[in-house]
C-alpha positions as CSV (number, residue, x, y, z in Angstrom):
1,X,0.0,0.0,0.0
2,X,1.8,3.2,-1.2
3,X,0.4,5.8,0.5
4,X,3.0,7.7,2.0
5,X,6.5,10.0,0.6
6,X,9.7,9.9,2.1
7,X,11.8,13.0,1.5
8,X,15.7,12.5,2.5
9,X,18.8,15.3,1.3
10,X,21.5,13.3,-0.6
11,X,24.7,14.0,1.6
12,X,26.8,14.1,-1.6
13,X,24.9,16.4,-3.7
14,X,22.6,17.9,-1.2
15,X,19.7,17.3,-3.8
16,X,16.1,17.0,-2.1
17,X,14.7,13.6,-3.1
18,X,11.1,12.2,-2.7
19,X,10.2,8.6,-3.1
20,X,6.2,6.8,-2.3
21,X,6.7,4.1,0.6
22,X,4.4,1.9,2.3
23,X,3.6,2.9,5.9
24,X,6.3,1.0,7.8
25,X,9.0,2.4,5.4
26,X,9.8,-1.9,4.3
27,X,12.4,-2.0,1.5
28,X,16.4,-1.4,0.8
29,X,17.7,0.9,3.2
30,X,20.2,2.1,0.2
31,X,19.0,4.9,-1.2
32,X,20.1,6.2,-4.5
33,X,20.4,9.8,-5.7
34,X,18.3,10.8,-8.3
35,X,20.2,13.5,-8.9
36,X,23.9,12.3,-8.6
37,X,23.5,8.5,-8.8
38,X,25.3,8.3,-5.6
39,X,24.8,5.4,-3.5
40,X,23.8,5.8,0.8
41,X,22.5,3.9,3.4
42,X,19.1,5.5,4.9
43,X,18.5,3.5,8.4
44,X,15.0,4.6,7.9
45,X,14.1,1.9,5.9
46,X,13.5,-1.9,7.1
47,X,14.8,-4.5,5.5
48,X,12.6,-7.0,7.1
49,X,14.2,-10.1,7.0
50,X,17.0,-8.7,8.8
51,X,15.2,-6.2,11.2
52,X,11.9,-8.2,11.3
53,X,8.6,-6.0,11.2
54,X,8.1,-2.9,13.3
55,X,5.8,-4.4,16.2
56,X,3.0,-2.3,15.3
57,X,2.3,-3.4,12.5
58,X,0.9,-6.4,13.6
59,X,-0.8,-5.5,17.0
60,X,-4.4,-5.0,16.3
61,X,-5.2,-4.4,20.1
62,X,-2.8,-1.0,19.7
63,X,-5.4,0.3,17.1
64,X,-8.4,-1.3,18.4
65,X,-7.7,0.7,21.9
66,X,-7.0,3.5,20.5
67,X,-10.2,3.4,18.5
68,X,-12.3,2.8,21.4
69,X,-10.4,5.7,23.0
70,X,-11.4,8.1,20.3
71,X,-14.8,7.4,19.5
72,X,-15.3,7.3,23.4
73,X,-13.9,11.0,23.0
74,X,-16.2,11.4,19.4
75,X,-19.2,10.5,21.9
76,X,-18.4,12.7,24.9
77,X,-17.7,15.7,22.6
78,X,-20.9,15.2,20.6
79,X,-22.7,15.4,24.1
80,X,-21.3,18.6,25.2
81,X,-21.9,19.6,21.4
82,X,-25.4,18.8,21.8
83,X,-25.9,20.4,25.5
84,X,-24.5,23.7,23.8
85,X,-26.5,24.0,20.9
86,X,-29.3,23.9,23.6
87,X,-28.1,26.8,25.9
88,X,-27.6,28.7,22.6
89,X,-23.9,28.6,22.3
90,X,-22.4,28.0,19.6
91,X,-18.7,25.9,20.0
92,X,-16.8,25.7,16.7
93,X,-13.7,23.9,18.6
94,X,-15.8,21.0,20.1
95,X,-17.4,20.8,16.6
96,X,-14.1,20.5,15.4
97,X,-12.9,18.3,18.0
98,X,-15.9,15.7,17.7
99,X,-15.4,15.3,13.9
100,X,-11.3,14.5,14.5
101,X,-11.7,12.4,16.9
102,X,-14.9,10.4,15.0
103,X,-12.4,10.2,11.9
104,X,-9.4,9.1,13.7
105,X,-11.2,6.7,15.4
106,X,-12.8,5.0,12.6
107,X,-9.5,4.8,10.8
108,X,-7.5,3.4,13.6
109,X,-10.6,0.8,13.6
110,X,-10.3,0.1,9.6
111,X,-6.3,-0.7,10.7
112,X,-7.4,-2.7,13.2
113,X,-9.9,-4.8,11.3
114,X,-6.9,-4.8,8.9
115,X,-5.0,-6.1,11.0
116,X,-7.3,-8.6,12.6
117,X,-8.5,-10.1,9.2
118,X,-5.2,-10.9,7.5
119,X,-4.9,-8.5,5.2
120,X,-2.0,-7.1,6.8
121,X,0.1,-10.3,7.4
122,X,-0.5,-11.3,3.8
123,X,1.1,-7.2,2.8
124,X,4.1,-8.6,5.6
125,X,4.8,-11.9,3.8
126,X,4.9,-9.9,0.6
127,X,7.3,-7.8,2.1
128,X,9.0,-10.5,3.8
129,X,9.8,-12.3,0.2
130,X,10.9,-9.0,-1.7
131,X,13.2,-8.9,1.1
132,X,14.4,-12.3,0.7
133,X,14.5,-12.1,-3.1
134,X,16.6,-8.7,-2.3
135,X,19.6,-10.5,0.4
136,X,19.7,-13.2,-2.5
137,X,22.0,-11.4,-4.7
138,X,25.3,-11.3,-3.1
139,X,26.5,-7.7,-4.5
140,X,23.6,-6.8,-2.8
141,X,24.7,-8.3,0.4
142,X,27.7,-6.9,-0.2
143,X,26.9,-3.9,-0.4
144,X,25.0,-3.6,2.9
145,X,28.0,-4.8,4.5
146,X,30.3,-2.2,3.0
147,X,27.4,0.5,4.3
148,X,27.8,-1.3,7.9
149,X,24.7,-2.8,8.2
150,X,24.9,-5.8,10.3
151,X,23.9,-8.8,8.5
């Protein structure tokens, strides 16, 4: 799922560069210039069958709390939103506030159904075997040593 940029400066050239990623930043931690070709190590990046999976990205009880928590908020503020509008005030921050939390909730819900329904594990073992495919080629290995990643 591509959703996201990262934006790194190359330390050769100092050219800005901007590359899609998934969420947990899973892939070849060595970068490459766009601009100069030049060849880096970014620690940002995973490579997972090395550094295994970040540990939230498959603990649907982190999201799933954190969705109760919100919505619980959503409801509280949606209260207060109501007992205003009936003394005649008029409160454009709890407005704002009930609608945030009502939309992070449901998203950190969708992650958690995500999460909980396998959709997630099969994006890991997708992951998982680009990464294996990846420490396969032993200039690539080699590579990662030279950079100092521990392998």
């Amino acid at each position: 799922m591509k959703m996201n940029y990262a934006e790194w400066v190359c330390p050769e050239c100092k050219t800005k560069n901007r590359e899609t990623c998934n969420m947990w930043m899973y892939g070849s931690p060595i970068r490459e210039c766009k601009a100069c070709r030049s060849e880096y190590l970014d620690r940002r990046w995973r490579e997972v069958a090395i550094d295994g999976f970040d540990p939230r990205s498959k603990n649907a009880k982190f999201y799933a709390k954190g969705a109760a928590f919100l919505l619980s908020m959503a409801i509280i503020c949606g209260v207060l939103l109501q007992t205003s509008f009936v003394h005649g005030n008029n409160f454009t921050k709890l407005t704002l506030a009930c609608i945030l939390c009502s939309l992070f909730g449901v998203v950190s819900g969708f992650i958690a159904l995500r999460i909980k329904l396998g959709f997630a594990a099969k994006d890991n073992d997708k992951f998982m075997a680009e990464s294996k495919a990846r420490l396969g080629d032993p200039k690539y290995v080699e590579k990662l040593r030279k950079f100092g990643y521990k392998i």
